[in-house]
C-alpha positions, 0 to 999 in steps of 0.5 A: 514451482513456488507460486508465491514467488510468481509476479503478478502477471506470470502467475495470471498469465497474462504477459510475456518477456521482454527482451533488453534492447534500443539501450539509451545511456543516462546523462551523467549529471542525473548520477551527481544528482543521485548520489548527492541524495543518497549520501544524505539519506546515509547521512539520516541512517547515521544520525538516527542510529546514533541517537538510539545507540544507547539502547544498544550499547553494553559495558565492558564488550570487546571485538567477537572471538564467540561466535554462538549466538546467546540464549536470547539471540536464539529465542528471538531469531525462532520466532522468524521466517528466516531464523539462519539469517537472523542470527547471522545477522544478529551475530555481525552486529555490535552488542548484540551478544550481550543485549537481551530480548529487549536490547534485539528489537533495536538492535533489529531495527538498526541493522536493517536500516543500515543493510536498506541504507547500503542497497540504496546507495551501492544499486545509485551506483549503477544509474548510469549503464545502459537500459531499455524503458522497461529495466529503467522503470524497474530500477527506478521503481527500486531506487524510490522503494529503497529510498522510502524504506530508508525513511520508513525504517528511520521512523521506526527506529525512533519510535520503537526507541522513545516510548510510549510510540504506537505499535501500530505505527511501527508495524506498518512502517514495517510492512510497508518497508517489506512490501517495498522490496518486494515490489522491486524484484517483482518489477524484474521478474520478467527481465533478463540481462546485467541490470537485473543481475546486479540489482539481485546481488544488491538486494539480496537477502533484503526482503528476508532481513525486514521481515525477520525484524518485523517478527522480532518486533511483532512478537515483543509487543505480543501483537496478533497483527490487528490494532489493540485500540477498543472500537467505538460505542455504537451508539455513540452521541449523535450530533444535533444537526440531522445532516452532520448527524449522517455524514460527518462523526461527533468528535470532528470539529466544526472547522474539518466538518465544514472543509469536507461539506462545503463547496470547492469554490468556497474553499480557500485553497493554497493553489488553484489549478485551472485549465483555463489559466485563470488559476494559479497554474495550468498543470497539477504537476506545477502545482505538486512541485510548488506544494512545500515538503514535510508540512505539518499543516494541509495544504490545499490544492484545487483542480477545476473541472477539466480532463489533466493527462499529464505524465504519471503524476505522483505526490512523492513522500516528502509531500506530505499532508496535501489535500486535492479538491475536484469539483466532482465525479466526472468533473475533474478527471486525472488521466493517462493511458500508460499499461505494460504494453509501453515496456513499463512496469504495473508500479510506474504506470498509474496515472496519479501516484502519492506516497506523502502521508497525510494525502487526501483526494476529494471529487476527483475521476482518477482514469486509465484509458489504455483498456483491457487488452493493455493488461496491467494499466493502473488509474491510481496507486497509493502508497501513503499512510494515513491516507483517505480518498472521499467521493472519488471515482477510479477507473480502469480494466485490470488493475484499476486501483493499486492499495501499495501500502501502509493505511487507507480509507476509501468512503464513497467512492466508485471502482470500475475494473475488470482482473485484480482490479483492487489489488496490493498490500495496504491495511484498508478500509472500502467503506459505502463504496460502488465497485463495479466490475466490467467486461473483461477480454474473451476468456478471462475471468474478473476478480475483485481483489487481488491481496498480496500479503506476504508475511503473517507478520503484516498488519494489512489486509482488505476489508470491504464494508458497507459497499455495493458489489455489482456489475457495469451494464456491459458486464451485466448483458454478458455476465453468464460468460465472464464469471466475477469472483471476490478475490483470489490470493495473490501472495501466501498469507493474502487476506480480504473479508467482504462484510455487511454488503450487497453482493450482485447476482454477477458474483460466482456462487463459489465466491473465490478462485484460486490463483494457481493450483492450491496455492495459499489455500490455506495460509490466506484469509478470505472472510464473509459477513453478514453479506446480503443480496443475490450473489451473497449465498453460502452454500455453494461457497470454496471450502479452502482452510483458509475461508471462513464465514464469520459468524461473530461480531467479535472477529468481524470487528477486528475488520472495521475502521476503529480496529483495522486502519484507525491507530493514533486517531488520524481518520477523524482529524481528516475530516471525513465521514466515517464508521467506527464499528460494525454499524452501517 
């Protein structure tokens, strides 16, 4: 059996399936909607892709009689997984005989874009057969991934197309976009029935497209999948003011220091949403509708303190660089109860949900109440780039804290679970974090993480610096039964590294377990550094090939803020508090 292929609830054992039955028809005027959406996202495939024609264009070339792929096709389409594909798709394309190395990476781009174009547009045609609520939520799921890799593609296109365009940014795009189609399949892995077939054969071959552009693209730009930006000097120039000094970096301005210092009250936010009605609205969903589309500035949006369940709210990715203020842990708590109990999928059963780039959450209590016998109940799931949560709670029992995609930066928050509690495949950073596990169910075991890189391609990964390991009180009186573990590998190139933090004597002595058999025990990297505590002990450590101690600044660096998530300077233009390098 391929594990790596395994959804995250087959694997863990944890669900069962689900039959297709109490079928309910869509209106048609929801079909009209969607299809005038996607015909203008085809619409964006098109005008991007003609304005880096003249990359891929060559003199004199007229329709394929040769079908053998050029010396440079070959080379490129080696470095791949899926080189047969490759070149097949290479092949279909015009120009590409003619292009060299150089030439294929657009040329790459470019079909890839059209191919997720196309499979978003021909999977719309098929909104209006019948589902039950879980084969609706799958497919809905894959129309939203779909159509936000339309988007991420673009963006990579353009940028690859007009130097200088940062590396780091088009490969995390690109592994965001391969993460994305493979959320979608998951989300029909435990289904059966025509919807599930009919999605299968439009998408199919999508997921090893992107990832053999993602090769192609990583391997021009000779990139071993960490940031080439240079870390920080430690010991940087400190801030004349002793309490900007420890919360806020030197080249913040005033102006970002004083946003993320000051008191919510005192903030001059763009909507203010209160309960009581004596803000702009009542509800954070009339808020996030009324929050405009592609903003180049920050948009604030404050939530007073109050207990908001609303259902499965999401900041989509046109709502960019918006910012939510809370007045504090505990405070203002965003909450839902929905798990895959209620015939959902784990992608569409978070409470809050943001893919904007740019988002920002402050002082705010992201919960799901649904408990540990629900399974799979997600409190909050982030799929935006650039995005930073800062003095957040977030809680749950399995899968607390859904990490989707692309780059994130958690500082001082507190995460409560039980299995896989923080799980996904974002580059992200866990910086002064309290993650604390709870009690699970009767026989389970809890782990921390639960990575899902699939590629070695992907620039993700999860790097937990500076935090406190522990265990809930409940966990605590019962640890001896319920063993916690750092991580186990959900995908084959899963990656996690633990460094400079206290890890609780809740922590087994082996550290790690294996998700199924040896599955990914040695294409993973699992790394410790420099750990303290009672449950920090080596000795008694896995001895996969894939886990190592990490016995050198120089490795452990590649893991920090500045090298892992930091990219064109997006962190300290947020204005939150931050470690560069390895200093704590």
């Amino acid at each position: 059996m391929d594990y790596g292929r395994l959804g995250k609830a087959e694997a863990g054992g944890t669900s069962t399936q689900i039959q297709t039955t109490d079928l309910a028809p869509k209106p048609k005027v929801s079909k009209v909607r969607l299809l005038l959406m996607i015909a203008a996202t085809l619409m964006v495939v098109s005008a991007v892709s003609a304005a880096v024609a003249v990359v891929i264009r060559h003199k004199g070339e007229s329709k394929v009689q040769n079908r053998r792929p050029s010396q440079a096709m070959s080379r490129a389409c080696s470095r791949t997984l899926y080189p047969s594909l490759c070149l097949n798709s290479l092949l279909d394309f015009p120009g590409a005989l003619t292009a060299d190395e150089k030439a294929l990476v657009h040329i790459s781009l470019n079909l890839t874009l059209q191919k997720v174009g196309r499979s978003l547009y021909v999977s719309s045609e098929i909104t209006n057969l019948a589902m039950d609520p879980h084969v609706r939520s799958a497919y809905d799921d894959c129309l939203e991934l779909l159509d936000h890799s339309v988007d991420l593609l673009s963006r990579s296109l353009t940028s690859a197309a007009e130097p200088p365009g940062s590396t780091q940014d088009v490969l995390t795009w690109l592994s965001a976009a391969l993460t994305n189609q493979d959320t979608c399949r998951e989300g029909f892995d435990e289904l059966n029935g025509d919807v599930k077939n009919q999605m299968s054969d439009r998408i199919k071959d999508l997921s090893e497209i992107v990832s053999n552009s993602l090769a192609i693209y990583a391997s021009a730009g000779g990139d071993d999948g960490f940031s080439d930006i240079p870390i920080q000097n430690r010991r940087r120039r400190l801030l004349r003011d002793e309490k900007e000094r420890e919360q806020f970096p030197v080249w913040l301005s005033r102006r970002e220091r004083l946003l993320l210092d000051m008191p919510a009250s005192a903030i001059n936010a763009d909507i203010i949403v209160s309960k009581d009605g004596n803000g702009t609205f009542k509800t954070i969903a009339a808020a996030i509708k009324k929050a405009p589309e592609h903003s180049s500035r920050r948009f604030i949006i404050y939530v007073r303190a109050g207990r908001y369940e609303e259902n499965n709210l999401k900041v989509g990715r046109k709502k960019m660089n918006i910012m939510f203020i809370g007045d504090g842990k505990g405070k203002t708590v965003i909450t839902g109860g929905k798990s895959v109990q209620d015939k959902l999928t784990t992608f569409h059963t978070a409470s809050f949900a943001a893919t904007g780039s740019g988002f920002i959450a402050r002082d705010i209590t992201f919960e799901n109440y649904a408990g540990a016998s629900k399974h799979q109940a997600v409190a909050l799931r982030v799929g935006a780039d650039h995005a930073v949560v800062y003095r957040c709670s977030v809680i749950g029992y399995q899968d607390t804290l859904y990490t989707h995609s692309q780059r994130q930066f958690y500082r001082e928050c507190d995460i409560y679970g039980s299995v896989d509690f923080i799980f996904g495949n974002a580059a992200v950073v866990f910086q002064k974090c309290n993650i604390q596990a709870r009690k699970p169910m009767p026989q389970q075991k809890n782990t921390i993480t639960a990575q899902n890189r699939k590629d070695p391609n992907q620039n993700t990964g999860i790097s937990i610096h500076d935090c406190r390991i522990t265990a809930e009180p409940d966990l605590e009186a019962s640890k001896g039964q319920y063993p916690t573990y750092l991580g186990r590998p959900w995908k084959l190139y899963s990656r996690t590294v633990y460094m400079l933090s206290y890890l609780g004597d809740h922590v087994h002595p082996k550290g790690w377990l294996e998700w199924n058999g040896d599955f990914a025990l040695d294409t993973l990297y699992y790394g410790e550094y420099m750990n303290y505590g009672p449950g920090a002990g080596l000795g008694q450590r896995v001895k996969w090939p894939g886990y190592r101690v990490i016995t050198s600044d120089e490795e452990a660096d590649k893991f920090t803020v500045a090298k892992f998530i930091y990219g064109s300077s997006w962190l300290p233009a947020t204005g939150v508090a931050f470690v560069a390098g390895l200093s704590t």
